[in-house]
ZATOR-400586 format. One line per field, with one value per residue (C-alpha): residue number from 1; residue in three letters; y, x, z. Coordinates in nm, 4 decimals, decimal comma, always signed. Layout:
resi <- NUM ... .
resn <- ALA ... .
Y <- Y ... .
X <- X ... .
Z <- Z ... .
// end
This chain:
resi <- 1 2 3 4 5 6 7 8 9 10 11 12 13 14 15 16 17 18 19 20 21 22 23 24 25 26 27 28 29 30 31 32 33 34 35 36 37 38 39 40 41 42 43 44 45 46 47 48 49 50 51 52 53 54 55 56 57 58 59 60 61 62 63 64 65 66 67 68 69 70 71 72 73 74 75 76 77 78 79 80 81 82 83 84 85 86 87 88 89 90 91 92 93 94 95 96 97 98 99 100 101 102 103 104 105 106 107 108 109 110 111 112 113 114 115 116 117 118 119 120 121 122 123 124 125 126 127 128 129 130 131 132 133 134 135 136 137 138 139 140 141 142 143 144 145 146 147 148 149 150 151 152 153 154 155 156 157 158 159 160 161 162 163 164 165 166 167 168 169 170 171 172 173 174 175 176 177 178 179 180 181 182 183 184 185 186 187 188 189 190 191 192 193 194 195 196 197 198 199 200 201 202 203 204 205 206 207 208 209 210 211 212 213 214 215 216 217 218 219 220 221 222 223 224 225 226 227 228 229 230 231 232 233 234 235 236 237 238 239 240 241 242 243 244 245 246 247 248 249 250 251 252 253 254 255 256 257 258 259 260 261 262 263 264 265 266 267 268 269 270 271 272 273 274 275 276 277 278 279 280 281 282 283 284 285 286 287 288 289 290 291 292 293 294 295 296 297 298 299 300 301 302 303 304 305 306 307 308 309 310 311 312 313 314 315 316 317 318 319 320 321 322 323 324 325 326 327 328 329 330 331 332 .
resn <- UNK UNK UNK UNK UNK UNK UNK UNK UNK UNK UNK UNK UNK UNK UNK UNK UNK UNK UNK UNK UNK UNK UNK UNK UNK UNK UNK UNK UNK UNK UNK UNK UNK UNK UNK UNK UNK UNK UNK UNK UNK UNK UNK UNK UNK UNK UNK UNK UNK UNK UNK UNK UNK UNK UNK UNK UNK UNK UNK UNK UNK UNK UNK UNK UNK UNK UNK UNK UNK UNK UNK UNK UNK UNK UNK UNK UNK UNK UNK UNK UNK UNK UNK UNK UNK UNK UNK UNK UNK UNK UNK UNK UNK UNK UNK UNK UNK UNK UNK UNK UNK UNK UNK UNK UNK UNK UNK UNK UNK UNK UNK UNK UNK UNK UNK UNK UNK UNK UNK UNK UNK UNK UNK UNK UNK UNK UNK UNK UNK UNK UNK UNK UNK UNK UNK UNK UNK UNK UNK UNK UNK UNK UNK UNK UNK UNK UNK UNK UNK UNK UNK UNK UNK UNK UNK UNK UNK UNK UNK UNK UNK UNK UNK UNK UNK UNK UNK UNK UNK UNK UNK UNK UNK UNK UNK UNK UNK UNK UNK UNK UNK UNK UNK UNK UNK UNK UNK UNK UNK UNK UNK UNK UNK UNK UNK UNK UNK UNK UNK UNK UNK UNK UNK UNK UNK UNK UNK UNK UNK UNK UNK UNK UNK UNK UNK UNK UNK UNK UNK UNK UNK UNK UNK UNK UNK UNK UNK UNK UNK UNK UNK UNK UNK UNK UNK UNK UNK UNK UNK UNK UNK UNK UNK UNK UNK UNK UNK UNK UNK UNK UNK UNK UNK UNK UNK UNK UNK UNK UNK UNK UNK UNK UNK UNK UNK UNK UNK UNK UNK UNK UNK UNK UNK UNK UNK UNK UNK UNK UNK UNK UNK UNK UNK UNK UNK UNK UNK UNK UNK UNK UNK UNK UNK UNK UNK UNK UNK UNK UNK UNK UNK UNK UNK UNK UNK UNK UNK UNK UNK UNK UNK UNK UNK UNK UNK UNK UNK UNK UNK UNK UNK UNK UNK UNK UNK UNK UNK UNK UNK UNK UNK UNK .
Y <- -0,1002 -0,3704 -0,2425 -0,4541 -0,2291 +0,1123 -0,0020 -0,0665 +0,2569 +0,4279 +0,3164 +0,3554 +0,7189 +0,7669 +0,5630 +0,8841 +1,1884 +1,0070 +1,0502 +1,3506 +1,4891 +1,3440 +1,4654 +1,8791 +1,8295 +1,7143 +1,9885 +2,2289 +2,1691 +2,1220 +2,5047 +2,6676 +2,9055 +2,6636 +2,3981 +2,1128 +1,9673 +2,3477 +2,3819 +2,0173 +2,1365 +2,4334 +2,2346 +1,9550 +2,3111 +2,4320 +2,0809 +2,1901 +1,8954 +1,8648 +2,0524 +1,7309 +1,5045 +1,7127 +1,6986 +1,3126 +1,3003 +1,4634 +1,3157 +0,9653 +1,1023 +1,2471 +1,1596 +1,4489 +1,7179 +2,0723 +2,1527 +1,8917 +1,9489 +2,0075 +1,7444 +1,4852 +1,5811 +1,5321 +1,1581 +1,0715 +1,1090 +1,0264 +0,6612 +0,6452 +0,7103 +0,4347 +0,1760 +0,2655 +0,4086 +0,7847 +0,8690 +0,9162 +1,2314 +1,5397 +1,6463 +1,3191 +1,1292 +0,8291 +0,6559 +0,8690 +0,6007 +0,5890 +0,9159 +0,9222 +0,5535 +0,6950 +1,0070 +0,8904 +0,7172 +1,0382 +1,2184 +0,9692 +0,9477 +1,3361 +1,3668 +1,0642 +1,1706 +1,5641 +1,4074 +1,1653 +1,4413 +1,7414 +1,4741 +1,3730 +1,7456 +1,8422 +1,5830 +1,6855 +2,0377 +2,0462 +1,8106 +2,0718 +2,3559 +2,1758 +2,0531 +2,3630 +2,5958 +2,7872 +2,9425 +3,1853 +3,3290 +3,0116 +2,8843 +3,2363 +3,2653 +2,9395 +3,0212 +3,3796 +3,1721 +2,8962 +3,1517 +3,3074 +2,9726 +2,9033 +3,2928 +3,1759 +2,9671 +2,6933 +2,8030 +3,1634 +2,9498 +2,7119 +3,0261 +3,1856 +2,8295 +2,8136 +3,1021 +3,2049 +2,8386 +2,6666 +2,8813 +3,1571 +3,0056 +2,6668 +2,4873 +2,2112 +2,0610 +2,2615 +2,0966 +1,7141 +1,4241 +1,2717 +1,2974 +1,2614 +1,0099 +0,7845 +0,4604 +0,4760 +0,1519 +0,0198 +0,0904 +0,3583 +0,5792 +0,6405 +0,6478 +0,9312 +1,0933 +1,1370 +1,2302 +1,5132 +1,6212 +1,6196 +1,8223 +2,1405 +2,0543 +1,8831 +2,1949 +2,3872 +2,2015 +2,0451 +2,4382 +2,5698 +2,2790 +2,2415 +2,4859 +2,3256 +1,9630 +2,1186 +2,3894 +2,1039 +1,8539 +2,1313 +2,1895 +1,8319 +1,7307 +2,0566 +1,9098 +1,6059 +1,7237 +1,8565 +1,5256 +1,3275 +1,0737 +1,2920 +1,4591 +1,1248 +0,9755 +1,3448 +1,2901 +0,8959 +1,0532 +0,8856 +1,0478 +1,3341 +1,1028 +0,8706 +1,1083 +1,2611 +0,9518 +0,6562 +0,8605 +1,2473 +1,1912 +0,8411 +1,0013 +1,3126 +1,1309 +0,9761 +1,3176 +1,3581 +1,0382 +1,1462 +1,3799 +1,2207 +1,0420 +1,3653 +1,6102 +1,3152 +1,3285 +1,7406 +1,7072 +1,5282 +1,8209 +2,0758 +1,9207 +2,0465 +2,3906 +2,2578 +2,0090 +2,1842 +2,4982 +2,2436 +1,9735 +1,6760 +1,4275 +1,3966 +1,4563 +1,8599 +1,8497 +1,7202 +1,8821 +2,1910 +2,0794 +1,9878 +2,3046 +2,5055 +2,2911 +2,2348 +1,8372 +1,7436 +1,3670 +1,4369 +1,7280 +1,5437 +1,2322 +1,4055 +1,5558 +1,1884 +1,0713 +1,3746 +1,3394 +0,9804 +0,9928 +1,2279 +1,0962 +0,7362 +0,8908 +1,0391 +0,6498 +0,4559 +0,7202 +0,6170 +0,2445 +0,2233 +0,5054 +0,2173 +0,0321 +0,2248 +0,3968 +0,1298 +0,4286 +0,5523 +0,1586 +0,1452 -0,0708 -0,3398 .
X <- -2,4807 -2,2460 -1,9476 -2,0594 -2,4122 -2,2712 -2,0584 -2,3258 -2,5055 -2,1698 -2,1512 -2,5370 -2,4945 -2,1378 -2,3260 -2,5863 -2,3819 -2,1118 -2,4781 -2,5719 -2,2688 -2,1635 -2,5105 -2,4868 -2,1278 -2,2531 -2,5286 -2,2374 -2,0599 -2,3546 -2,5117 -2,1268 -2,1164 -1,9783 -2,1488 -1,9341 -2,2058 -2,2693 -1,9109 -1,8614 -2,1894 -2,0060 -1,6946 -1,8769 -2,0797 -1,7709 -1,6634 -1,9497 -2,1544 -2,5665 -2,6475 -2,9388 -2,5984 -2,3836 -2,6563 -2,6687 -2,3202 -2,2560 -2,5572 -2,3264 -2,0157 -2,1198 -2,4596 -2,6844 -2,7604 -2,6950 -3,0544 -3,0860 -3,2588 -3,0045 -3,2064 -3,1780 -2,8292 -2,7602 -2,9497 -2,7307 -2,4326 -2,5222 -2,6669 -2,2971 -2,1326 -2,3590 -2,2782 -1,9082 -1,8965 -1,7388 -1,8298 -1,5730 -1,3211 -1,4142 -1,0622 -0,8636 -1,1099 -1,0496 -1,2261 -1,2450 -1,2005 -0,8174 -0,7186 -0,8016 -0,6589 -0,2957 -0,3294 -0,4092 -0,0945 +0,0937 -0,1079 -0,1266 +0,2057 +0,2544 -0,0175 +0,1368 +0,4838 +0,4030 +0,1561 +0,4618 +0,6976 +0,4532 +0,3367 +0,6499 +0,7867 +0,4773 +0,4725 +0,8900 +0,8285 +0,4983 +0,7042 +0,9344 +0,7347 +0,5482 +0,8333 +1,0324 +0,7641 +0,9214 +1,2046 +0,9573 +1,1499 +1,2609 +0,8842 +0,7111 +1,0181 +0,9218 +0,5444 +0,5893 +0,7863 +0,4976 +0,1961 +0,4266 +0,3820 +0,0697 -0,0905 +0,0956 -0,1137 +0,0842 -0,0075 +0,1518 +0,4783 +0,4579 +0,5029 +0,7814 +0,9585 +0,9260 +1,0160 +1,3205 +1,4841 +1,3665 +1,3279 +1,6082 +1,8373 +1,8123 +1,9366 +1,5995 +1,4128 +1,1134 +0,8992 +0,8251 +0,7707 +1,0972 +1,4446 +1,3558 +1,6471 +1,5313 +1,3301 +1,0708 +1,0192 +1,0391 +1,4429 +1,7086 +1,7275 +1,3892 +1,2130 +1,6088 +1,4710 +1,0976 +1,2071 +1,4375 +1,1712 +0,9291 +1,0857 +1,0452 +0,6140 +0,6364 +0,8790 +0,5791 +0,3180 +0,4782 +0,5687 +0,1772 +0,0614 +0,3237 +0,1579 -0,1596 +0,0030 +0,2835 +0,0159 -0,2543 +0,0744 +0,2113 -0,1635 -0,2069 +0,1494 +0,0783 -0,2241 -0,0123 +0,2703 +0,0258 -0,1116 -0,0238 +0,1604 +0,4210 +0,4641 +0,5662 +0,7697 +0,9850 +1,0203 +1,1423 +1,3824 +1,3119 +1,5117 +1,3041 +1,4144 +1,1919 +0,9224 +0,9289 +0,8608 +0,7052 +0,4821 +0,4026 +0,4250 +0,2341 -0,0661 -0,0488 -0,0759 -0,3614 -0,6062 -0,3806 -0,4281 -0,7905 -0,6889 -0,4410 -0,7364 -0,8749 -0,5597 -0,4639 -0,7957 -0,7695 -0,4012 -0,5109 -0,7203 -0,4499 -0,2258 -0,4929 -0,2670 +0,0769 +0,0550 -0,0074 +0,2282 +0,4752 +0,3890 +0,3348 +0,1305 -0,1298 -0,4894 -0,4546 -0,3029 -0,5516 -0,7970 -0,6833 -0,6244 -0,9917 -1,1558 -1,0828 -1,2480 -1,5458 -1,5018 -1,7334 -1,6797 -1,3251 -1,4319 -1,6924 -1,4683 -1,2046 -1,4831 -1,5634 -1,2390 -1,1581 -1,5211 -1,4771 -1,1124 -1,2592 -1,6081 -1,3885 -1,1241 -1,3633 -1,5174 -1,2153 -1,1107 -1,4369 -1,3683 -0,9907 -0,9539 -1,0633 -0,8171 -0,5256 -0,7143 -0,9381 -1,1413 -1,2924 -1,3882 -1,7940 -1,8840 -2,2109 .
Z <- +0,4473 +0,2931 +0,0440 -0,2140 -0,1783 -0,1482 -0,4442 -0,6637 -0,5832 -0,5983 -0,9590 -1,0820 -0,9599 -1,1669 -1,4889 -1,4588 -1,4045 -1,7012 -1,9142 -1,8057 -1,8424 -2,2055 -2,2787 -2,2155 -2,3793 -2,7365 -2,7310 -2,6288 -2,9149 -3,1213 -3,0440 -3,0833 -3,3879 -3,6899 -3,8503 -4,0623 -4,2646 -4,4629 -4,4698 -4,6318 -4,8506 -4,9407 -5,0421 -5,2529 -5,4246 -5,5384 -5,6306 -5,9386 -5,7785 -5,7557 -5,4485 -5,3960 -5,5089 -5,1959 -4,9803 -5,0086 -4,9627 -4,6466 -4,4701 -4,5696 -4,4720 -4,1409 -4,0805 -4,0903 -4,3385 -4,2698 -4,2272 -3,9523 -3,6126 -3,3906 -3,1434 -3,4141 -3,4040 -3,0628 -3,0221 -3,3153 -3,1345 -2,8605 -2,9884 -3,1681 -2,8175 -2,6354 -2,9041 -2,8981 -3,2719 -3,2343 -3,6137 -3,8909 -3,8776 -4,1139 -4,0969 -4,1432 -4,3093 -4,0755 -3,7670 -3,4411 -3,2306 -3,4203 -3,3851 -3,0147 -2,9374 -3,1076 -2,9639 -2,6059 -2,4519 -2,5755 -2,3103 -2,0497 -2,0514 -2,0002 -1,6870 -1,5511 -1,5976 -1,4243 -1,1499 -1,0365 -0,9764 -0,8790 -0,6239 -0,5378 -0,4292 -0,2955 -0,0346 +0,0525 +0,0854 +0,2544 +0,4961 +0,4970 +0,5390 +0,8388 +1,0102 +1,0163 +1,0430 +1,3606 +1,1378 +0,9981 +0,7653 +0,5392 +0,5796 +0,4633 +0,1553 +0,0432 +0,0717 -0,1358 -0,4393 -0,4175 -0,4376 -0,7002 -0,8589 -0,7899 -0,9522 -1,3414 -1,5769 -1,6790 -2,0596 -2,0078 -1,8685 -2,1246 -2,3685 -2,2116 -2,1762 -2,5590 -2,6773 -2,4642 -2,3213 -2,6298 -2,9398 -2,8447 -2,5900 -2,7480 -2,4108 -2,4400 -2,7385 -2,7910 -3,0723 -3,1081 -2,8855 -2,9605 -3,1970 -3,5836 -3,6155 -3,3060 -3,3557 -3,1761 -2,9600 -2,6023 -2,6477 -2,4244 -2,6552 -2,7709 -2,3694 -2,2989 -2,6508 -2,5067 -2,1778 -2,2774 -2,4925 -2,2573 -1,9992 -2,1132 -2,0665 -1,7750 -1,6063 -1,6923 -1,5801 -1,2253 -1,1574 -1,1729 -1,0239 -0,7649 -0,4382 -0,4425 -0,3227 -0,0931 +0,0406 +0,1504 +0,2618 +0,4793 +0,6290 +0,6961 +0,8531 +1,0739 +1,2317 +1,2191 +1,4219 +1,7363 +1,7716 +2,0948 +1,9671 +1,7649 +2,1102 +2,2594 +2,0029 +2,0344 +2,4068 +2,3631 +2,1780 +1,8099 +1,5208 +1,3177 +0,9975 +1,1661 +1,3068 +0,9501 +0,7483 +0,9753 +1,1872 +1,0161 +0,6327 +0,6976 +0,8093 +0,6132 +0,2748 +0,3384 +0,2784 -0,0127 -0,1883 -0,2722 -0,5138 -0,7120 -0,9081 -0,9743 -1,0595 -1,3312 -1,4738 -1,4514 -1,5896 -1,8769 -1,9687 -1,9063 -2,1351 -2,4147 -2,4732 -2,3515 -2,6077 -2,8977 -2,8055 -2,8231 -3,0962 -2,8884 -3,0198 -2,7698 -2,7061 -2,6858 -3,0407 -3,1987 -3,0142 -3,1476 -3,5149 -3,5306 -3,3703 -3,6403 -3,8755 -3,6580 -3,6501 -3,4385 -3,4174 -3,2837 -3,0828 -2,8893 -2,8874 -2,7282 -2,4488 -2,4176 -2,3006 -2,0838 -1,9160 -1,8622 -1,7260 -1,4676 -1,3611 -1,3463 -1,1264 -0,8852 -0,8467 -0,8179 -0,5290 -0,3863 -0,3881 -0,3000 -0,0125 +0,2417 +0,1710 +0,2309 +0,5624 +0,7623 +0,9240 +0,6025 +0,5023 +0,4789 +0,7786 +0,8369 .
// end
């Protein structure tokens, strides 16, 4: 089978499970208790307006009436999806396709920012762990704080980052992407501003997510280190600098690149909680501004991009992983 073939069918199949998937997600949200077309009825009632009048109105605000089929419903959206329209918010009253596009960099920015260094000391300490894995003692300490690490949702360390270095000790920023009196702008102070603001989320979140990469790096540079070549390059008498980087880390990244697509894509979700315990203006905010209110254009928008991010993720680890290892490249 040619690449160019496997590609294709690679991508057909990730166009159906995207479809599938977007599909069960809007008749999640659809059959959850709540329904914002009685509650906009309800407001325009007490408005002293025409219940026929109200009715008429929401079905042109948000499309439907709330006596609706919820199957009706769901092909609604879902044609509005397909053709790229999103809807129009019930909370903000604007264009869901807005909200999301100013709310999206925020969170990019913070998965990117936590994958980077959560990758980062992974790799060094699974190195670590690997290489020096005769001194039991430092190996099986490190392991103890790292399942310690790994058993803490990053929410429940989020909260006690908040309250006690933020809130009480005061010793990090704690609400707010960025300094009230900072222009914000591809300028020093602004990306030193976001940064320090940032780093009480992304302690959290590198910290839970942490064990997982250095657990699978140590596992892989372990099978690593028995292999025949490591043995020879000890006995010509190479430095373990050398050993370390050219020859062990090398080939123990490789297994690891696969799920740096996916962990971003997972990351982005994550940062649903962490970014509205601390007022960041991302994705997670204003997922959790509109739940209350039942918005269903921004909910299922939201589900959209976090649905997408992942199913795309999975594909492009698909196409790329050949070229950064030859033996996994699909072959004639």
């Amino acid at each position: 089978m040619s690449f160019w073939l496997w590609s294709t069918k690679k991508a057909i199949r990730t166009i159906v499970v995207w479809f599938l998937t977007i599909s069960l997600s809007i008749l999640v949200v659809l059959y959850t208790p709540g329904n914002p077309a009685l509650m906009l009825l309800t407001g325009f009632l007490q408005q002293g307006i025409p219940y026929n009048q109200a009715k008429e109105m929401v079905k042109a605000y948000i499309g439907f009436t709330p006596d609706e089929p919820k199957w009706i419903m769901w092909l609604k959206y879902l044609r509005g999806i397909l053709k790229g329209d999103l809807g129009l918010s019930i909370t903000y009253k604007l264009p869901v396709s807005k909200l999301v596009a100013s709310a999206l960099p925020w969170s990019i920015f913070f998965a990117s920012y936590s994958l980077s260094i959560t990758v980062l000391l992974g790799v060094i300490i699974g190195l670590i762990m690997a290489y020096y894995r005769e001194k039991a003692l430092f190996v099986r300490s490190l392991m103890s704080v790292l399942t310690i690490f790994n058993s803490i949702p990053n929410w429940i360390l989020a909260a006690i980052l908040f309250v006690y270095v933020g809130a009480r000790w005061r010793l990090l920023p704690y609400t707010g992407a960025y300094d009230p009196g900072v222009r914000p702008g591809f300028n020093l102070d602004f990306i030193l501003s976001v940064l320090h603001h940032y780093t009480l989320p992304t302690i959290a979140m590198v910290i839970t997510s942490l064990p997982g990469w250095a657990f699978s790096m140590s596992a892989m540079a372990s099978s690593v280190l028995k292999e025949d070549y490591i043995i020879a390059a000890r006995a010509r008498g190479l430095p373990k600098r050398r050993i370390i980087i050219t020859y062990v880390a090398r080939n123990s990244i490789l297994p690891i690149y696969t799920g740096i697509a996916i962990s971003f894509a997972w990351l982005l979700v994550g940062t649903v909680w962490i970014e509205s315990q601390f007022l960041l203006p991302g994705l997670g905010s204003l997922l959790s501004v509109v739940t209350g209110s039942r918005d269903y254009p921004v909910i299922i928008g939201v589900y959209v991009v976090f649905i997408t991010a992942m199913i795309i993720g999975n594909l492009l680890t698909d196409l790329t992983y050949g070229l950064i290892d030859p033996r996994a490249r699909v072959r004639e």
